[in-house]
N, C-alpha and C positions, 0 to 999 in steps of 0.2 A: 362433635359437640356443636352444639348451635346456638347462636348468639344473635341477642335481638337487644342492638341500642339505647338505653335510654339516656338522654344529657340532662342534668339538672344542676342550678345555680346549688354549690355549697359550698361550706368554709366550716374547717373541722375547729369547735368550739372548746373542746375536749385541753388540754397539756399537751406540749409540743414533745414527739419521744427525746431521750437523750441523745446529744448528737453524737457523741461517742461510739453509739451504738450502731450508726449506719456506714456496714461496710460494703465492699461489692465482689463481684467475682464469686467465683467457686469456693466452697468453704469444707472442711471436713467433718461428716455430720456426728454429732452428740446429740441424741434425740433428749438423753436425760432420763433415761425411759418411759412407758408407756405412760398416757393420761391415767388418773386413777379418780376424777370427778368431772362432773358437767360441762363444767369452764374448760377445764383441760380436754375434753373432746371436742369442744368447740373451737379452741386453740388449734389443737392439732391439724381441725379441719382447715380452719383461716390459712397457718400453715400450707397447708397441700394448694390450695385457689392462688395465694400468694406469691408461690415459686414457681407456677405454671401460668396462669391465665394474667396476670398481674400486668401490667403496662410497667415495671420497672421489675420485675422478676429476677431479670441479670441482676441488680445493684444488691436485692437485701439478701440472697442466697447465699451468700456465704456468710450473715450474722442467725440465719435462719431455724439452724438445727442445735444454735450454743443457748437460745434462751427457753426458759424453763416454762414447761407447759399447763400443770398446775398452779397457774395461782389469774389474776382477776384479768378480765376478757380484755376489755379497758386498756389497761398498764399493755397487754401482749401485742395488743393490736399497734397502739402508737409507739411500740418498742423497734415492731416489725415494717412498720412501713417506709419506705423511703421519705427522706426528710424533707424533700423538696415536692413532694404531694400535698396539694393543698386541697382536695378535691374527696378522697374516700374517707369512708367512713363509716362505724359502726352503726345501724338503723336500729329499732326502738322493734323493729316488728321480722321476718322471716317470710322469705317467697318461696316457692319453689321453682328451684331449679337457676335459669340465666335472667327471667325477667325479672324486670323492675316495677311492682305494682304502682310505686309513688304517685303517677299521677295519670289514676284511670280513671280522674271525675269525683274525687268523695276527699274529702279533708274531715280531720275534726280539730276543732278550736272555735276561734269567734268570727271568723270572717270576713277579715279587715289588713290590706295592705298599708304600713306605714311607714314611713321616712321620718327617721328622728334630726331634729335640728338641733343646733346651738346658736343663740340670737343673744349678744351683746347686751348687757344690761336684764335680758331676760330669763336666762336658765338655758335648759335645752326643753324642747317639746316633742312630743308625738304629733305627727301631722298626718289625719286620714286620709290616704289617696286614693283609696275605692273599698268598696264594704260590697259584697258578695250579697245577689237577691237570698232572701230566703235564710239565712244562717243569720245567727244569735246576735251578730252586731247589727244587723236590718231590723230585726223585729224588737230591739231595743231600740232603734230609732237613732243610733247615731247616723251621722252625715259629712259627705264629703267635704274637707276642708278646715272639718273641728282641728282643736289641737286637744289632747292629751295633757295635762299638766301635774296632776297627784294619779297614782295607782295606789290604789287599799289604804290611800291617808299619804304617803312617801310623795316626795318629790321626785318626778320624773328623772331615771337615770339610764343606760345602757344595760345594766343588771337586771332591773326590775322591769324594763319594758323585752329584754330577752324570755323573764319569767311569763312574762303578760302572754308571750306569743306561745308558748310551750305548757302550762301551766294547764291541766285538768279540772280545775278546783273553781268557784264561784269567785269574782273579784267586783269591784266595785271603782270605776275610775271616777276623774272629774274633770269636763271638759271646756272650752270656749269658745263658744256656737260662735255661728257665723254673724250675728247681731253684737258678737263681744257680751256677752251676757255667759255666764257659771253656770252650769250643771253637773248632776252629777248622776252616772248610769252605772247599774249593777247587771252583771251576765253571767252567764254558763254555759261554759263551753260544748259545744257536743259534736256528734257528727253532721255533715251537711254535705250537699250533690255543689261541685263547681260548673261551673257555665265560663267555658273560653272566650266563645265571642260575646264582651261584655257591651260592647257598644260597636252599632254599626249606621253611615250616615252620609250623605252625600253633601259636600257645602259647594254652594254655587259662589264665587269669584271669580270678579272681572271678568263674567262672561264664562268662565270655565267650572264645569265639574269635576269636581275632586272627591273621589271616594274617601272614605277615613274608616280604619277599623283598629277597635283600642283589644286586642288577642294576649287574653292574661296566664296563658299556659300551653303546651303544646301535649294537650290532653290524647289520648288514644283508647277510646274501649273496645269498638268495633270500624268497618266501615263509616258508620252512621256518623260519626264524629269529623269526618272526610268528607259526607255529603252536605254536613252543616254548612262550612265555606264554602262549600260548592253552590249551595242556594243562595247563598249573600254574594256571592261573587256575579253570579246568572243576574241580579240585579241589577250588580252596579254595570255590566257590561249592558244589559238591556237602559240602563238611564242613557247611558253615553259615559262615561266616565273614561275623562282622559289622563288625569292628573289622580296621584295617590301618596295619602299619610298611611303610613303601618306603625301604631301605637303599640309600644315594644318595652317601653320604660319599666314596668311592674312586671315584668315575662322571664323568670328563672330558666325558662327551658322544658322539657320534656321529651317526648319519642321523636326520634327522626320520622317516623311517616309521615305525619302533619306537614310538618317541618319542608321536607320536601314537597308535598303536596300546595302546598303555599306558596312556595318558591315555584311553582309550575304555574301556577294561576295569576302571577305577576311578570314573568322574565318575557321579554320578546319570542314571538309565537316558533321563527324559526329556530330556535337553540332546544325549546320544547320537543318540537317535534322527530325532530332530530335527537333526542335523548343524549342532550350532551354533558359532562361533565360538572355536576350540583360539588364535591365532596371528593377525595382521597382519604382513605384511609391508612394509618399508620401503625403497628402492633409492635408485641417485643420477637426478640429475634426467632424466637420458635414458632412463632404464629404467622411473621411475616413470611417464614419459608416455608410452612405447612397452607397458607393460603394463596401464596404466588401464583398468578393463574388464572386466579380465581374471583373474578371481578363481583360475585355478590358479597364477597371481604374484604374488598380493597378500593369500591367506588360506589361513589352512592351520583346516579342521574336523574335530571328533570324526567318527570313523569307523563308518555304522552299519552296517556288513556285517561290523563286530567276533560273532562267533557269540554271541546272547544266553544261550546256557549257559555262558558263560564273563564275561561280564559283572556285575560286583559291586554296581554303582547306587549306593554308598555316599553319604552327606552329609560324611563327614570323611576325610580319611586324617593320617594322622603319619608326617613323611620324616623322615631322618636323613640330616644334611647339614656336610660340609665347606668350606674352604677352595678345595677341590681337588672340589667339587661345580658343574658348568660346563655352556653351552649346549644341549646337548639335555634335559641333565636340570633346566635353570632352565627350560625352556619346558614340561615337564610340572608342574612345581610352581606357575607365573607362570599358565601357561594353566587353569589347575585353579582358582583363585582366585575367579575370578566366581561359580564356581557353586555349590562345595563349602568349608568348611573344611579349611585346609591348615596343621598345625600343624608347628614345622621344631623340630627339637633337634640342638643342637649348635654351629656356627660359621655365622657369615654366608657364602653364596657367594661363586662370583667376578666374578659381575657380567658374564658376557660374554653382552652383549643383539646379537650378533654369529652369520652363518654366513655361510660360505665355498664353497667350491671348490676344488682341486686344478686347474691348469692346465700342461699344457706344450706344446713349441715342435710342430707338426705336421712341421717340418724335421728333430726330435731324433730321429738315430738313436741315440746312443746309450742313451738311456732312462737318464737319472741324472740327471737333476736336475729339477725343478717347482717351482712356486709356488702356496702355498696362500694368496688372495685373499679380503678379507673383500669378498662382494658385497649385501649387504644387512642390516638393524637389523632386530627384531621387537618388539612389543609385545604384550600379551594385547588381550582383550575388551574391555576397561576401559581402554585406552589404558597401561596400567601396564609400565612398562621395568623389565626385571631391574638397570639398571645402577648398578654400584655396590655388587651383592649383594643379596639375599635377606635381609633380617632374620632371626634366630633367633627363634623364642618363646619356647625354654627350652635354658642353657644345660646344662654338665657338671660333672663336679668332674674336673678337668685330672689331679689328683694321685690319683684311684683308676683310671682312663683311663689315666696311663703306666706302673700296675703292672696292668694288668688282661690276662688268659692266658685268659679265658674264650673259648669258642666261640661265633660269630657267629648266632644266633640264641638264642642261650640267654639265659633270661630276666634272669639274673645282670649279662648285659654291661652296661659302662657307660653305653651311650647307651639301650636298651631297656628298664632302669632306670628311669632316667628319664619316659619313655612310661607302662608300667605304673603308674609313681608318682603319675603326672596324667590318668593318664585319667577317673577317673571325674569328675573335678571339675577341668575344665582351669582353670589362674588365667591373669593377666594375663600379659603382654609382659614378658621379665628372665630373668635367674637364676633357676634352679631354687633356692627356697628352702633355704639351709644349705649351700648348694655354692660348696666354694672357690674364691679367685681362680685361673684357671690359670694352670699353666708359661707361659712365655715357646715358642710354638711357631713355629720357625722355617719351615716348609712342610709342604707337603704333597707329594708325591712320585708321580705315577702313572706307569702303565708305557709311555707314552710317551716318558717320560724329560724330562718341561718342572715346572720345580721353581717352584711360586708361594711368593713369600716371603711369610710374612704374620705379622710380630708382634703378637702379644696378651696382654693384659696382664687 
């Protein structure tokens, strides 16, 4: 069988199974008898992927063969999973075979990454933090920085803005432009092409060039998506670019190829070349002795057929990172770690030391439904697991961040601030000196539509 990674930021939104239900070990099978409808084929299939290929396989096998296969896909799947899987989940649509289509460049909805707040005296809001060229929230004309405050007439809530991001249907919000002035815009959702590198720039301080690039997915179609960074990279190496932000904040994750491909075009030249250690990989106990051995299973390295005129060699970089900062993009940050300094500003990650796959049934004609399976842990060089998050080095001031209209690269912005403010002289692990406690921030929002809560205080 073969297997081809995908990570992506998720959090399963669905009822948590009973926990009663999650046993482990070998169990003695009751199939129940055979499926006798759709779901129950589909079951049965989830079943078979589940006790095999499954990243916790050991734990649910033995509650595996006691629950009943006819009845809602739903119910069987969170019955069946391990309880402490925060990450798989049933998908909307059906791939074939080990890949994960998720994120080959095409979304449908409205186009628009947001962070919901909760402000003292004000409610909570939607805050736009970037809107996709070309898709329905662009050519409606909202703008980075709005807030969100009514959807379809309703006050702004977690519900209704969850509906807002998943929602097929025509809606109508109301926002508070950048002038503090009321508007109100109606859209439809539909399909639309994403563009990873959404902003790319070089800012000149004190003397030094600093490349910046704000990478809102780790998109993979073909090569072509590889040679993209490859051209922007050839750039900033041809500017001079000594110094670098990697805007990571809004970045759920995606294919490790990029992923790795990124991480080669940043890490000091001799670790590259040398093809040293980016990733370990970790499986369950049948996969880890069935690929022992076998290093395209079990390691993932810098790439050196990365073009060396695009390659930066640097000793540091400085990411800019979220809540909503997740698996492909923790494996270039985690993997970068051994060799380089890696300074983070902003919010602790999400910890997902987790990749998947997309599966479904070989029987499924009708191509709607799959299951996206956590099949393997990874750890860096160093044995070091993302899980649990990412440390920050340096945080923000929450309260110039929820009035801040600046443009994403411009040295002014909030978190880039910050960077410039400590570069020459990085200090210790904390709070950026003199910077307030922040808001109470309720998630962060990407355009997957999977909402991580995360209060901070």
């Amino acid at each position: 069988m073969r297997f081809i990674l995908f990570l992506c930021m998720g959090i399963a939104l669905w009822g948590c199974a009973d926990e009663g239900l999650d046993g482990g070990g070998e169990g003695e099978e009751n199939t129940g008898g055979a499926p006798t409808t759709p779901a129950g084929e589909f079951n049965a299939f989830l079943r078979q992927e589940m006790t095999d290929i499954y990243f916790w396989a050991d734990k649910i096998r033995g509650k595996a063969f006691s629950l009943p296969l006819d009845t809602n896909s739903q119910w069987y799947f969170n019955a069946l999973k391990y309880t402490h899987d925060p990450w798989s989940y049933l998908t909307g649509e059906a791939f074939e075979g080990e890949l994960a289509g998720l994120d080959d460049g095409h979304d449908t909805g409205f186009g628009w990454i947001l962070t919901l707040w909760s402000v003292q005296n004000e409610g909570l809001f939607a805050k736009i933090n970037y809107i996709y060229p070309r898709s329905p929230a662009a050519e409606a004309g909202a703008q980075r920085g709005e807030k969100i405050t009514r959807i379809d007439g309703e006050a702004v809530s977690e519900a209704n803005v969850y509906k807002l991001l998943n929602t097929r249907t025509a809606v109508t919000v109301q926002l508070i432009s950048k002038n503090a002035t009321t508007r109100s815009l109606s859209l439809t959702p539909r399909a639309f092409d994403i563009q990873p590198i959404a902003k790319d720039t070089v800012i000149v301080h004190d003397g030094q060039k600093i490349g910046y690039l704000f990478y809102t997915s780790f998109v993979y179609q073909n090569e072509q998506s590889l040679q993209d960074l490859t051209t922007i990279f050839t750039k900033f190496k041809q500017a001079g670019v000594t110094e670098f932000i990697l805007d990571l904040r809004y970045n759920g994750g995606g294919y490790v190829i990029p992923a790795i491909h990124l991480a080669s075009l940043l890490a000091p030249e001799r670790n590259v070349s040398q093809r040293d250690v980016l990733i370990n990989k970790i499986w369950n106990a049948k996969y880890q002795e069935q690929f022992a051995g076998d290093a395209t299973h079990t390691t993932e390295y810098f790439d050196n057929r990365t073009p060396a005129t695009a390659r930066l060699g640097l000793s540091r970089v400085w990411v800019l990172t979220s809540a909503n900062t997740a698996s492909a993009s923790e494996i270039v940050i985690s993997g970068l770690r051994p060799y380089m300094t890696v300074y983070t500003v902003g919010e602790v990650t999400a910890g997902k030391n987790a990749g998947g796959s997309v599966f479904s049934s070989p029987g499924d004609t009708s191509k709607e439904q799959g299951a996206y399976l956590i099949t393997m842990q990874y750890t860096n060089k160093d044995g070091e697991s993302v899980a649990g998050g990412i440390p920050r080095t340096y945080g923000y001031d929450a309260n110039k961040y929820y009035n801040d209209t600046t443009r994403l690269g411009d040295p002014n912005e909030t978190f880039i601030a910050v960077v410039l403010r400590n570069m020459a002289a990085p200090g210790s692990r904390g709070l950026d000196p003199g910077v307030a406690s922040p808001v109470v921030i309720h998630g962060e929002i990407g355009r997957s539509g999977r909402l991580i809560v995360n209060d901070e205080r």
